[in-house]
Legacy VTK file of the C-alpha trace (Angstrom):
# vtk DataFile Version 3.0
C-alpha trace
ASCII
DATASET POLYDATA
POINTS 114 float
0.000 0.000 0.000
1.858 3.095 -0.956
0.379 5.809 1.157
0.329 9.697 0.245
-0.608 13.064 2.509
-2.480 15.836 1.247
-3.603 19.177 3.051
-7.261 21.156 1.730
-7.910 24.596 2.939
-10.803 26.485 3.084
-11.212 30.043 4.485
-14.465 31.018 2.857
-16.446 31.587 -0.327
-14.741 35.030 -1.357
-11.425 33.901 0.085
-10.300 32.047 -3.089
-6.701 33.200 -2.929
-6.216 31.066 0.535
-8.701 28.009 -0.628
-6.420 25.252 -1.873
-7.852 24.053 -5.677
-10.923 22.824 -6.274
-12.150 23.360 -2.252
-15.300 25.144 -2.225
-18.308 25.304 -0.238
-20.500 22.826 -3.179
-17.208 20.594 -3.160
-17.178 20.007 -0.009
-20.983 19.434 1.247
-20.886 17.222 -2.274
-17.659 15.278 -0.850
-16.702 15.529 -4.430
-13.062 17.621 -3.293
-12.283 14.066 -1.629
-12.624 11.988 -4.656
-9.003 11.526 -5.418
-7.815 10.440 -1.903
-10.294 7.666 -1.121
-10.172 5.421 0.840
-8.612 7.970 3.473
-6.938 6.194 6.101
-6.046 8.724 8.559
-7.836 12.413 8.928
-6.977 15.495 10.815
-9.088 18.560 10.866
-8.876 22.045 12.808
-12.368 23.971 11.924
-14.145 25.969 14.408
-15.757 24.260 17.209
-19.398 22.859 16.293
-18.202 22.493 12.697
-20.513 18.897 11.452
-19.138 16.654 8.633
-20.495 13.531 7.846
-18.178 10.180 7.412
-19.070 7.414 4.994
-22.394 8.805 4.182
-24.003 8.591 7.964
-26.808 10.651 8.386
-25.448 11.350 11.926
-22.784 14.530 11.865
-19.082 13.886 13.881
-18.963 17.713 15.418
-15.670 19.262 16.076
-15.372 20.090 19.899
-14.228 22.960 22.011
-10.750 22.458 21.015
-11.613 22.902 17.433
-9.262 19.928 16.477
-10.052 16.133 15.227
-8.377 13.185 14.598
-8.988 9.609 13.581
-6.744 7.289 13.015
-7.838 4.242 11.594
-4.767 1.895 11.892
-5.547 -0.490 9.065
-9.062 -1.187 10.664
-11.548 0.506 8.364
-11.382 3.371 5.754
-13.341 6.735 5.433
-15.006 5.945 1.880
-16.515 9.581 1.523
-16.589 12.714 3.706
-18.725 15.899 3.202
-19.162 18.676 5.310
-22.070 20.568 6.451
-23.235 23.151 4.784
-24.039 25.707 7.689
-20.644 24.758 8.943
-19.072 26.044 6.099
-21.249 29.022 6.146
-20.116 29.989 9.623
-16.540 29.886 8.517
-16.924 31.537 6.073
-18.813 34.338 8.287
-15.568 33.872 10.521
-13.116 36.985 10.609
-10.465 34.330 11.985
-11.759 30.868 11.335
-11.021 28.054 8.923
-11.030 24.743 7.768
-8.366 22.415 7.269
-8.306 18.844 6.734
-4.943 16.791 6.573
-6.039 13.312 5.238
-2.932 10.465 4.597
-4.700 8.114 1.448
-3.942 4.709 -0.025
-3.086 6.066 -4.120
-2.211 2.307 -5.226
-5.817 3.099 -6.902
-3.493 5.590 -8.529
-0.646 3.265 -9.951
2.158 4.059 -7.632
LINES 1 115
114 0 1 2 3 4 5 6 7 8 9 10 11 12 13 14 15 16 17 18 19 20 21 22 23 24 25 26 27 28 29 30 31 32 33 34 35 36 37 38 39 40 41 42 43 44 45 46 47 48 49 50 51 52 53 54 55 56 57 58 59 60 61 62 63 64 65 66 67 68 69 70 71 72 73 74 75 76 77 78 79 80 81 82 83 84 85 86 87 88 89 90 91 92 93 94 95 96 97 98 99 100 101 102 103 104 105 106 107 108 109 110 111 112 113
């Protein structure tokens, strides 16, 4: 399994210059910005506390606590097979003079060829 990291940023709908590619607010209530680094084996995020996301399509949100950080480490046991994010989440980030989201995920890419 040849395992690769990869960092998305997202400070906001009008802050596009600080937004890694491709992360919007529709790409990331779709899940869509995730499609390249499924399965993800290991995620980090730092978001504002309350922030929701959903993992592998539960109807149930994971909400970020009052440290505003999150980790999961799967250890070979499972796999996050899609992630999306809340859209009223994003909205309040967005709203945020100093908040943001970022989400470190490490990703099997043999899917990839490597």
């Amino acid at each position: 399994m040849a395992k690769r990291i990869k960092q998305f940023r997202f400070f906001g709908v009008s802050d596009t210059a600080h937004n890694t590619p491709n992360t919007s607010y529709q790409t990331l209530v779709s899940g869509n910005v995730f499609a390249d680094v499924l399965p993800i084996l290991q995620l980090g995020i730092q978001a504002l506390p309350g922030t929701k996301f959903y993992v592998n399509s539960s109807t149930s949100p994971v909400i970020i606590g009052v440290t505003g950080v999150y980790e999961m480490n799967l250890q070979d046991n499972t796999q996050i097979t899609s992630l999306s994010f809340d859209g009223n989440s994003l909205e309040a980030i967005s709203d945020s003079a100093t908040g943001g989201l970022i989400i470190d995920v490490t990703y099997d890419n043999n899917h990839e060829g490597v």
